[in-house]
C-alpha positions in Angstrom: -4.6 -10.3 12.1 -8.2 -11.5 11.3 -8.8 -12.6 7.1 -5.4 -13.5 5.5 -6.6 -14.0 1.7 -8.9 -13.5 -1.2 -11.3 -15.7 -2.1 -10.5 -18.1 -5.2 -12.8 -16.0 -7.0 -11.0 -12.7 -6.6 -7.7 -13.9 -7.3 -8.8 -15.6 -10.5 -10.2 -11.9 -11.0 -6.7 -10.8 -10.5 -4.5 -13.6 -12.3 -6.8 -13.2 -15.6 -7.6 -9.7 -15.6 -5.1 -7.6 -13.8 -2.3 -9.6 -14.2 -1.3 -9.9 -10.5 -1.3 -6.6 -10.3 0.6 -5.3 -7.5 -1.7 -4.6 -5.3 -3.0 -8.0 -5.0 -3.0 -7.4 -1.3 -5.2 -8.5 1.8 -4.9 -7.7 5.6 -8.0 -8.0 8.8 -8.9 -4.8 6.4 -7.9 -4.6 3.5 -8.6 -8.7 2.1 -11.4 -8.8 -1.1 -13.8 -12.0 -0.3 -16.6 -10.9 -2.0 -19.6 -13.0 -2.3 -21.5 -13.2 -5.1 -24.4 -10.9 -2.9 -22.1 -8.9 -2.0 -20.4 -8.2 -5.8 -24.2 -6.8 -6.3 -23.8 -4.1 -4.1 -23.4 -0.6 -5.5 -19.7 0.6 -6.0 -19.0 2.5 -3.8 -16.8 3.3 -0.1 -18.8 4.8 2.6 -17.7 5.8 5.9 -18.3 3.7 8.9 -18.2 6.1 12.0 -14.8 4.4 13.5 -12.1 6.8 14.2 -9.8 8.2 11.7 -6.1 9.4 11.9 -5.3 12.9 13.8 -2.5 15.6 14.1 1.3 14.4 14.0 1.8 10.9 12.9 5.0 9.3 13.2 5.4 6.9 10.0 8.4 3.7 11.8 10.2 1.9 9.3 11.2 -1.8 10.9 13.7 -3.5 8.1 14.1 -7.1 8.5 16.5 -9.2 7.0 19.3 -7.8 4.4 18.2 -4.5 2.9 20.8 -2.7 1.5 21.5 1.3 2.2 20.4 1.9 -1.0 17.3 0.3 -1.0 16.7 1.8 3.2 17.0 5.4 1.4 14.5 5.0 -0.9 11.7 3.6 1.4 12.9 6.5 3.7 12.6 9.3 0.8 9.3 7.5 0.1 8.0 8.5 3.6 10.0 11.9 3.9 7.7 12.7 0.5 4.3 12.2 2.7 5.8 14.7 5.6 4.1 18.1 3.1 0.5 15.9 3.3 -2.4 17.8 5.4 -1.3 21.0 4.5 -3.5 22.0 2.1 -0.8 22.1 -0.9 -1.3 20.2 -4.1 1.6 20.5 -6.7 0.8 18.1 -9.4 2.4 15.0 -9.7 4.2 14.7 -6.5 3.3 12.3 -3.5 2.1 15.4 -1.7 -0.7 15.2 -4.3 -1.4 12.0 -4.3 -1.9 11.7 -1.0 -4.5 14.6 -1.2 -6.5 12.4 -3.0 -7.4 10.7 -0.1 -8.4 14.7 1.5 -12.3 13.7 0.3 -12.8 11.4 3.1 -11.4 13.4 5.5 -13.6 16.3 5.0 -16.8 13.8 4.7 -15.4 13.0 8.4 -15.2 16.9 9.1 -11.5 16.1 10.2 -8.1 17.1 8.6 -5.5 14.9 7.5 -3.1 13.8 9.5 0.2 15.9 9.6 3.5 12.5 8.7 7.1 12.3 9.6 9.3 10.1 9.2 10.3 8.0 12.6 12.5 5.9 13.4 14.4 2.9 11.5 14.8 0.0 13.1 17.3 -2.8 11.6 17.0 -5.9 12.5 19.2 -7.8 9.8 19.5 -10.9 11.5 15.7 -11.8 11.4 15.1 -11.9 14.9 11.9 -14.4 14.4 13.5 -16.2 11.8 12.5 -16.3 8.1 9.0 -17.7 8.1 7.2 -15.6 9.5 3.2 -16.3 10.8 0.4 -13.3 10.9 1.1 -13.0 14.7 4.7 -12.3 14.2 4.0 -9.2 12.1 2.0 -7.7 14.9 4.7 -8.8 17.3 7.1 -7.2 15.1 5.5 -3.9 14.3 5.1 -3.3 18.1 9.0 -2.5 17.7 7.9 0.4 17.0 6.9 3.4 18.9 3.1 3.0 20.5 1.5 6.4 20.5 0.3 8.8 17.0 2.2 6.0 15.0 2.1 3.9 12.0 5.1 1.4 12.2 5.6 -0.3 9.4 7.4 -3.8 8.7 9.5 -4.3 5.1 10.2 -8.0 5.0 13.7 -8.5 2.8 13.3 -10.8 -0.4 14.4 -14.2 1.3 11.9 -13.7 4.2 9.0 -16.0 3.6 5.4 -14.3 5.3 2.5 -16.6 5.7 -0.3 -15.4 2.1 2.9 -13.7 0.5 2.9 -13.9 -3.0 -0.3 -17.2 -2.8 -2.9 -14.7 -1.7 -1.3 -11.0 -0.8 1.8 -8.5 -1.4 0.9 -6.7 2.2 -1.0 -6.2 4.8 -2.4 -3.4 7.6 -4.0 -3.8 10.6 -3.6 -1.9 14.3 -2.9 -3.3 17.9 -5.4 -3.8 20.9 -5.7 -1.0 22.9 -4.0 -1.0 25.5 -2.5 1.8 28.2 0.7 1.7 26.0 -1.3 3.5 23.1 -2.7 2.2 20.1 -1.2 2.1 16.6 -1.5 1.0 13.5 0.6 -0.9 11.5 2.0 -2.4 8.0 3.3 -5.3 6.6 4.8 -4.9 3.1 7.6 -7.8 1.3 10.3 -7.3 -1.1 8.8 -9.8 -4.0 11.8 -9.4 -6.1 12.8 -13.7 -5.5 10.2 -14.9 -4.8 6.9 -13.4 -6.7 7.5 -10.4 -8.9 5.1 -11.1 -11.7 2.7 -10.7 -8.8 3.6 -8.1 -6.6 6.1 -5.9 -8.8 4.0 -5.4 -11.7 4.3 -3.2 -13.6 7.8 -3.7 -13.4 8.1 -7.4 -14.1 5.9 -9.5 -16.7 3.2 -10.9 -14.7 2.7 -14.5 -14.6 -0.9 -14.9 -16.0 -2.4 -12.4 -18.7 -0.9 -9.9 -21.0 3.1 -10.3 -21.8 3.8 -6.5 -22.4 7.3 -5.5 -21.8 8.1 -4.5 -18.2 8.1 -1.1 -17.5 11.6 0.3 -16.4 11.5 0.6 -12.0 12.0 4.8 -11.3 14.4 3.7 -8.5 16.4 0.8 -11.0 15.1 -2.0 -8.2 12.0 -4.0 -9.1 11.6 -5.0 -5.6 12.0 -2.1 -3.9 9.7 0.0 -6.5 7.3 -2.5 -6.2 7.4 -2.2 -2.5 6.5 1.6 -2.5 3.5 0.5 -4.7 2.5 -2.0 -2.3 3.4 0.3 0.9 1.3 3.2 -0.6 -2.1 1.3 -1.1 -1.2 0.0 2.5 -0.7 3.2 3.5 -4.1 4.8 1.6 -5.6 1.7 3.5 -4.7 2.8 7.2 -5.6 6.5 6.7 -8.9 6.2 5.7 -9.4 2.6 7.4 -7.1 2.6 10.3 -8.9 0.5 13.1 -11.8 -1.7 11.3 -14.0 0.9 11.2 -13.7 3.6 8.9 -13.9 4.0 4.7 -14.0 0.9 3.0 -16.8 -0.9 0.9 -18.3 -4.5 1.3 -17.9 -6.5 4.4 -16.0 -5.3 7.9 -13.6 -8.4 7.6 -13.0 -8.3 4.2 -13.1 -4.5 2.8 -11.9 -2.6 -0.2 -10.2 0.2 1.1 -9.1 3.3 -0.9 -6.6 2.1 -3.3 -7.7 -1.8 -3.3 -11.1 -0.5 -4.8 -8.7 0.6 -7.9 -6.3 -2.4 -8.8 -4.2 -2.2 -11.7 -4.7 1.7 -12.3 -1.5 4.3 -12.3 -2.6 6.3 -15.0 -5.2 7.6 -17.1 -6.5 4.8 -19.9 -6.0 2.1 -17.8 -7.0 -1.4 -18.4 -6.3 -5.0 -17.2 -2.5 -5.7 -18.4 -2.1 -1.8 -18.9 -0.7 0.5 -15.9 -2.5 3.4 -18.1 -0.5 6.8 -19.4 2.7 7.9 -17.2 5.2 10.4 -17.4 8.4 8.6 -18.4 12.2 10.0 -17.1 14.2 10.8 -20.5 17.1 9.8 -19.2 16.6 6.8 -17.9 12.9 5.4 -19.9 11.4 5.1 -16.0 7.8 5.3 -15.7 6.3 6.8 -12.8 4.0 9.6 -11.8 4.9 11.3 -8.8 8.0 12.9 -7.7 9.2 13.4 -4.1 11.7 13.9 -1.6 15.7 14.1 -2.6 14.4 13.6 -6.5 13.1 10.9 -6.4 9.8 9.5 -8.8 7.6 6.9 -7.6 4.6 4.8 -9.2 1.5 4.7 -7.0 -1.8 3.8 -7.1 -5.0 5.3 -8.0 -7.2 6.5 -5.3 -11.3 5.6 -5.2 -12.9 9.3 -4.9 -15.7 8.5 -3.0 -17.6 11.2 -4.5 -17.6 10.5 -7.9 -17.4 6.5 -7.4 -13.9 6.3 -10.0 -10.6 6.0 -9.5 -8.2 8.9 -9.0 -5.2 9.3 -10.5 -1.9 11.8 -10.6 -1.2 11.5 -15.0 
């Protein structure tokens, strides 16, 4: 799984400054070590070569432990809302859009963006590895999934304890050996609702360190779930542009800031550490979020780094 956390520096970065954000996240590509050399370097994500994602990708949802059917449908709305992406259409403020925003390193790649659908669901409620689980089980786990034009992606339920969860990450993304079974990628993401949501559900739960600002109201009325989509979109900005090691990302190889890591904290426009910035709020219900998708539902994700301009990107 290679690196497995930030470096004490970064997360007193994020305890102090963006409140344990909720995308205080690591993986073998998406971790922030930065050294004090390396905090020097210019900001900005250039492209490494490696290979990106291509033509249909099946997005494999793997829920383990107790998730209930309410909180299945909206992970699986979540990724039924990526299916329009690669198509050229940007409405504003829908996931279809903000997933566009990640169309900039594509064509600096001179390749398209990959065409999603939602896969399969796979349940296993019973924890089959138990409920501690090590970096090596989430690849063992996420190979549950299918092998070939994949992304299978692992949602930990919130009494499932995952080695850095909550100390030093919220998720993680990596991809399998190759192999003559095919090669995929893959994501880790855990429901923090128990056991750290002032880390990885902010902004809707106070955060432990920093500003105490009322929490803001979850679009889906479940912190940990809402967080999750947070969380399982920055993941997911991660693998496109940085699916095997090798692709978009800034600083070192082993420790990288992908396309949403390199904008922490951000959701909307004004933005600043203990503020999720301007969002379009649902009269009925006083949710904030700022994109819309599949069956009606709204969502809160993160900005996206525009490599051409060197800022954050977002939908409000």
């Amino acid at each position: 799984m290679g690196s497995s956390g930030l470096s004490s520096r970064l997360c007193i970065f994020f305890f102090f400054f963006f409140s344990f954000s909720a995308l205080l996240i690591s993986s073998s590509m998406a971790a922030r070590r930065l050294t004090e050399a390396e905090d020097k370097q210019p900001l900005t994500i250039t492209y490494h070569k490696g290979a990106l994602l291509s033509g249909p990708i099946s997005i494999n949802l793997i829920w383990y432990g107790n998730f209930t059917a309410a909180q299945r449908a909206v992970g699986s709305d979540f990724i039924d809302s990526l299916s329009a992406g690669g198509n050229g259409k940007q409405q504003l403020h829908t996931v279809t859009s903000w997933l566009s925003l990640t169309d900039k390193y594509y064509s600096q790649a001179n390749s398209p963006l990959p065409r999603f659908t939602n896969g399969d669901q796979i349940l296993d409620g019973d924890c089959s590895l138990g409920k501690s689980l090590k970096n090596a089980d989430i690849a063992a786990l996420a190979a549950k999934g299918r092998r070939r034009q994949a992304i299978n992606v692992l949602l930990t339920a919130d009494d499932v304890a995952v080695e850095g969860f909550c100390m030093s990450r919220c998720g993680t993304h990596g991809s399998s050996p190759r192999s003559k079974a095919g090669r995929f990628a893959f994501i880790w993401v855990g429901n923090s609702a128990v056991q750290c949501p002032g880390q990885c559900a902010w902004p809707f739960h106070q955060p432990v360190y920093g500003p105490q600002t009322p929490p803001l109201v979850a679009p889906n009325g479940d912190v940990g779930v809402d967080g999750m989509i947070i969380n399982l979109a920055s993941m997911i900005a991660g693998t496109i542009t940085n699916p095997f090691g090798n692709g978009y990302f800034m600083g070192p190889a082993e420790a990288p800031l992908e396309a949403a890591t390199a904008c922490p904290g951000v959701y909307g426009s004004g933005a600043y550490p203990g503020f999720a910035g301007e969002l379009l709020v649902d009269p009925a219900t006083g949710a904030s979020y700022n994109a819309g998708g599949a069956h009606g539902r709204k969502f809160l994700l993160p900005a996206i780094f525009d490599p051409s301009t060197t800022s954050c990107s977002t939908l409000v």
